[in-house]
C-alpha positions as a Python dict, from the first residue, in 0.01 Angstrom:
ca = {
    (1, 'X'): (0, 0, 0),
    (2, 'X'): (361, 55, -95),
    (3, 'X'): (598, -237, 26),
    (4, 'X'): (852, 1, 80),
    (5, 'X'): (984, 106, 394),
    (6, 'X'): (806, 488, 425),
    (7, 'X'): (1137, 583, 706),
    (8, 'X'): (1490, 445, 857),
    (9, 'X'): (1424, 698, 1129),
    (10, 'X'): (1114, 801, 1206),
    (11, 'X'): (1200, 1093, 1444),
    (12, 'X'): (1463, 1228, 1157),
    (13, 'X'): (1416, 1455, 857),
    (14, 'X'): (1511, 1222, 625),
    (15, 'X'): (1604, 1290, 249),
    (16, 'X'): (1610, 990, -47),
    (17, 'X'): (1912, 1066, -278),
    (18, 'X'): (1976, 869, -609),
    (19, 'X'): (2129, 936, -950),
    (20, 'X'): (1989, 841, -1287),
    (21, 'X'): (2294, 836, -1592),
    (22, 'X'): (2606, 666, -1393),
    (23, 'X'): (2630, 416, -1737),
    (24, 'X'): (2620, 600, -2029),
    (25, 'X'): (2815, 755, -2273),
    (26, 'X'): (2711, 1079, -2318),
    (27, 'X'): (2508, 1342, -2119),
    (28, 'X'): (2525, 1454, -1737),
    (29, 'X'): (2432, 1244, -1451),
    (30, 'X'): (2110, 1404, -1252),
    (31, 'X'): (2130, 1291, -906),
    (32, 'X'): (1740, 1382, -691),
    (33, 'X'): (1670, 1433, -301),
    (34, 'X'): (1306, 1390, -204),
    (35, 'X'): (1212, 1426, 173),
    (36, 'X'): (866, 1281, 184),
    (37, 'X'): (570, 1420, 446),
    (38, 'X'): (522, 1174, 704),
    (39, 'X'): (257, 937, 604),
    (40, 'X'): (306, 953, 265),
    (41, 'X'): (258, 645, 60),
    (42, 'X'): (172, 509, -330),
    (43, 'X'): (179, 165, -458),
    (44, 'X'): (348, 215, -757),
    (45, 'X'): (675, 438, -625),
    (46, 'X'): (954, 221, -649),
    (47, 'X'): (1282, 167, -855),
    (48, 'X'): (1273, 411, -1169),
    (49, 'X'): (1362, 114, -1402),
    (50, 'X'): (1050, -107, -1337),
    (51, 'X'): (834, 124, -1428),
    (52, 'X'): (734, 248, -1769),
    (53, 'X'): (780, 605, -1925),
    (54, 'X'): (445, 735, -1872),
    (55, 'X'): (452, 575, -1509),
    (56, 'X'): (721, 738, -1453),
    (57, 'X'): (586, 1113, -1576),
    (58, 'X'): (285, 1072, -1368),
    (59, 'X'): (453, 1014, -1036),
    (60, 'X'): (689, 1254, -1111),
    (61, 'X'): (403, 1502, -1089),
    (62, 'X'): (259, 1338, -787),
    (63, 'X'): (578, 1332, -574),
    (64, 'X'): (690, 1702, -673),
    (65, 'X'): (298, 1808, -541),
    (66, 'X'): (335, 1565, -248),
    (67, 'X'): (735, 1633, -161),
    (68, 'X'): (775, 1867, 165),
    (69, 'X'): (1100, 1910, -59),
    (70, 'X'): (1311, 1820, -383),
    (71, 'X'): (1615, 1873, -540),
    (72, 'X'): (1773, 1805, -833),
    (73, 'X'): (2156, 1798, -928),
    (74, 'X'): (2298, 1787, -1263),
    (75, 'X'): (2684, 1758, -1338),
    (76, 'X'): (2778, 1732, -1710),
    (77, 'X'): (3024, 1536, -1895),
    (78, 'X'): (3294, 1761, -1877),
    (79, 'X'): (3296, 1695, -1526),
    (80, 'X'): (3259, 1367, -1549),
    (81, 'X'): (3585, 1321, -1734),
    (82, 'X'): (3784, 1544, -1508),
    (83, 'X'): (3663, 1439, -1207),
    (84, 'X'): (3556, 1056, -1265),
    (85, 'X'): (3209, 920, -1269),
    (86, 'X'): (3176, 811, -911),
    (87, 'X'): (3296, 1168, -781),
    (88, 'X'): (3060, 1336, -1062),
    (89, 'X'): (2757, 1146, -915),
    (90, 'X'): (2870, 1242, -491),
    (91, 'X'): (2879, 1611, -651),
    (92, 'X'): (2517, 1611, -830),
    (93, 'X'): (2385, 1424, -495),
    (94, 'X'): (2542, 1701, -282),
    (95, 'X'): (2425, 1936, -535),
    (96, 'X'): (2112, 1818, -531),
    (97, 'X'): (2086, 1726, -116),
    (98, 'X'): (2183, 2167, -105),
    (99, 'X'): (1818, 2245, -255),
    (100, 'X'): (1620, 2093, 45),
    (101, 'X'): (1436, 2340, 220),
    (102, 'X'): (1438, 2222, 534),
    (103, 'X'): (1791, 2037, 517),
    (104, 'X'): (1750, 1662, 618),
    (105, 'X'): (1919, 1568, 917),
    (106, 'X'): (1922, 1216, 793),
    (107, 'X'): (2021, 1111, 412),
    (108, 'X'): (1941, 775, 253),
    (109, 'X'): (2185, 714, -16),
    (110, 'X'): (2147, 432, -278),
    (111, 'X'): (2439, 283, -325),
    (112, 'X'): (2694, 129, -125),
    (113, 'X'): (2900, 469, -44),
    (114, 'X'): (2893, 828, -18),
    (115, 'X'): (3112, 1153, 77),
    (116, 'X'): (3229, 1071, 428),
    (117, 'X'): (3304, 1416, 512),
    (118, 'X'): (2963, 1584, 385),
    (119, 'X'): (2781, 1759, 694),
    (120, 'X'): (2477, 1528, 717),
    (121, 'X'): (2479, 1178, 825),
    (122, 'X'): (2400, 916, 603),
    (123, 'X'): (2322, 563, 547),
    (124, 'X'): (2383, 390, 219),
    (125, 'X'): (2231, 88, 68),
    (126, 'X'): (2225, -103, -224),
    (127, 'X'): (1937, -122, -412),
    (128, 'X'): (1828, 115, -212),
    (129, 'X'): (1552, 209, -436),
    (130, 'X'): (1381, -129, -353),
    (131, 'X'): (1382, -59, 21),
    (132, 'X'): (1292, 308, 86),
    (133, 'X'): (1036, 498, -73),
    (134, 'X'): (1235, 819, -48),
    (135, 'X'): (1489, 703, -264),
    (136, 'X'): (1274, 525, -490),
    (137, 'X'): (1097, 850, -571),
    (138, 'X'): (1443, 1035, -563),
    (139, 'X'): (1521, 765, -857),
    (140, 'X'): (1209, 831, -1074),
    (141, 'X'): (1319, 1231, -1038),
    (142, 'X'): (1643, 1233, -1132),
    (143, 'X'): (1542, 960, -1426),
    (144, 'X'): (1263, 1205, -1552),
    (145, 'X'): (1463, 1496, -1573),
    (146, 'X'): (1719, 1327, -1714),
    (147, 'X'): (1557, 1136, -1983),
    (148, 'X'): (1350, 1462, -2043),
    (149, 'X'): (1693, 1631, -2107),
    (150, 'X'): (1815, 1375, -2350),
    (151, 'X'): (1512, 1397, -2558),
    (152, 'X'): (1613, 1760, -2600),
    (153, 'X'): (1971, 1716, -2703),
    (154, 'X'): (1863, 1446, -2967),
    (155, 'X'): (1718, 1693, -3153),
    (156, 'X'): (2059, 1866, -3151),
    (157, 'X'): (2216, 1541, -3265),
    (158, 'X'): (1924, 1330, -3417),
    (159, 'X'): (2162, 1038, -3542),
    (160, 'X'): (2248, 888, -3199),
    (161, 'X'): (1863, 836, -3113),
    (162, 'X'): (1908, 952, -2783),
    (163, 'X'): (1525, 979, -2762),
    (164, 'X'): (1522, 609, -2749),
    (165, 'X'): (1840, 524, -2603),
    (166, 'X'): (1919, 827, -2312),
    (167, 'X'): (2308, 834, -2427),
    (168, 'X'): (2329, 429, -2301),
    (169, 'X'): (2566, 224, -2452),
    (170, 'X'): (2334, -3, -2715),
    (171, 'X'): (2431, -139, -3022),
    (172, 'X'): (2182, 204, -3194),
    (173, 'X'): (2426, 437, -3012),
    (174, 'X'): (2781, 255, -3112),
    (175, 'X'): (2705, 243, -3443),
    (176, 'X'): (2572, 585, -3495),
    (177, 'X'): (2922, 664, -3277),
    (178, 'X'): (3128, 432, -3521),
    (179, 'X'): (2979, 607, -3842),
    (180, 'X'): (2987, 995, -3685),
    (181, 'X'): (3229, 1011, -3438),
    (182, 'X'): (3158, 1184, -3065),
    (183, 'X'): (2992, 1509, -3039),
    (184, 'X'): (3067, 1760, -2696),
    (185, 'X'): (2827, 1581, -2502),
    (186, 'X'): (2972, 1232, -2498),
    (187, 'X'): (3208, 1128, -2214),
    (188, 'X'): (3549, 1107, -2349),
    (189, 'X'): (3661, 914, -2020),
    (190, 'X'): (3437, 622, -2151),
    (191, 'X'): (3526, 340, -2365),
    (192, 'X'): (3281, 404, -2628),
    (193, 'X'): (3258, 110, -2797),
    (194, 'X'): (3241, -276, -2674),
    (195, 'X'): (3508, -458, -2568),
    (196, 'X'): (3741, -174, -2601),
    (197, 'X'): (3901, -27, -2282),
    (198, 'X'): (3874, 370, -2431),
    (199, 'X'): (3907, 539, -2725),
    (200, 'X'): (3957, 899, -2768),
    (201, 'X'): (3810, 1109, -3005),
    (202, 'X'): (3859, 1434, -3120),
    (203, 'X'): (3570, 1708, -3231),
}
């Protein structure tokens, strides 16, 4: 059995929202809602980082045939530098929260904040995916579809080895970035290499 929580509120509709992308340097961040039938359960659903790649594809097949409902919300890094990464990843949760079908009456948000004036209540909590197995399978979602995205671009752009590194910061990624320059998917808003506060390229 999971050792997640399966509900906050058991008489609510209640949605798991989390992002995947918050930390890199190039690419969107994905945010996921999953509302979960009641009674749902699976001992290996929890945070999207402990588990490995092919963990992660095989739940992500179990919890879109188990989900009464998913979403997924994508906002790219154009956004991200107009609008600031913290406001880019509220929009792809509220992007993503607008896909449930029925709408929660109840979101749980990982994460220590959230939009304070979006229509459905909320409760936020850090390390959220740890606690609730909404948001845990929310994370492994928006991680999937992310990383499965990133795979994609690096063929586009082959040199950064997004394949391997999603568009994180690791030392792979800065160098390719020191020897090539940015392309149009990196986040201009981010300080692209370490111990540098931001540099701005041009393409």
């Amino acid at each position: 059995m999971s050792l997640l929580h399966a509900f906050y509120n058991a008489n609510a509709i209640e949605a798991g929202v989390d992002e995947a992308g918050r930390g890199c340097l190039a690419g969107p961040v994905v945010a996921a809602a999953v509302i979960l039938r009641k009674g749902f359960t699976h001992p290996l659903i929890r945070d999207s980082k402990t588990l490995s790649a092919r963990q992660r594809e095989d739940l992500e097949v179990l919890i879109k045939n188990e989900a009464v409902s998913y979403g997924i919300g994508v906002v790219d890094n154009l956004i991200i530098d107009e609008v600031n990464i913290l406001n880019a990843s509220f929009k792809a949760m509220a992007i993503a929260v607008s896909q449930l079908n029925p709408q929660p009456e109840l979101m749980l948000i990982d994460g220590n904040r959230f939009l304070r004036d979006h229509h459905i209540s909320h409760k936020c909590f850090v390390k959220g995916d740890n606690l609730y197995l909404s948001i845990a399978a929310a994370s492994i979602l928006a991680k999937t579809w992310r990383d499965a995205l990133m795979v994609k671009l690096a063929e586009e752009y082959p040199q950064y080895l997004w394949e391997k590194n999603k568009g994180y910061p690791t030392s792979d990624h800065r160098q390719a970035i020191l020897k090539h320059g940015i392309t149009p998917y990196h986040r201009k808003s981010f300080a692209m290499l370490a111990n540098e506060k931001q540099l701005r390229f041009e393409f």
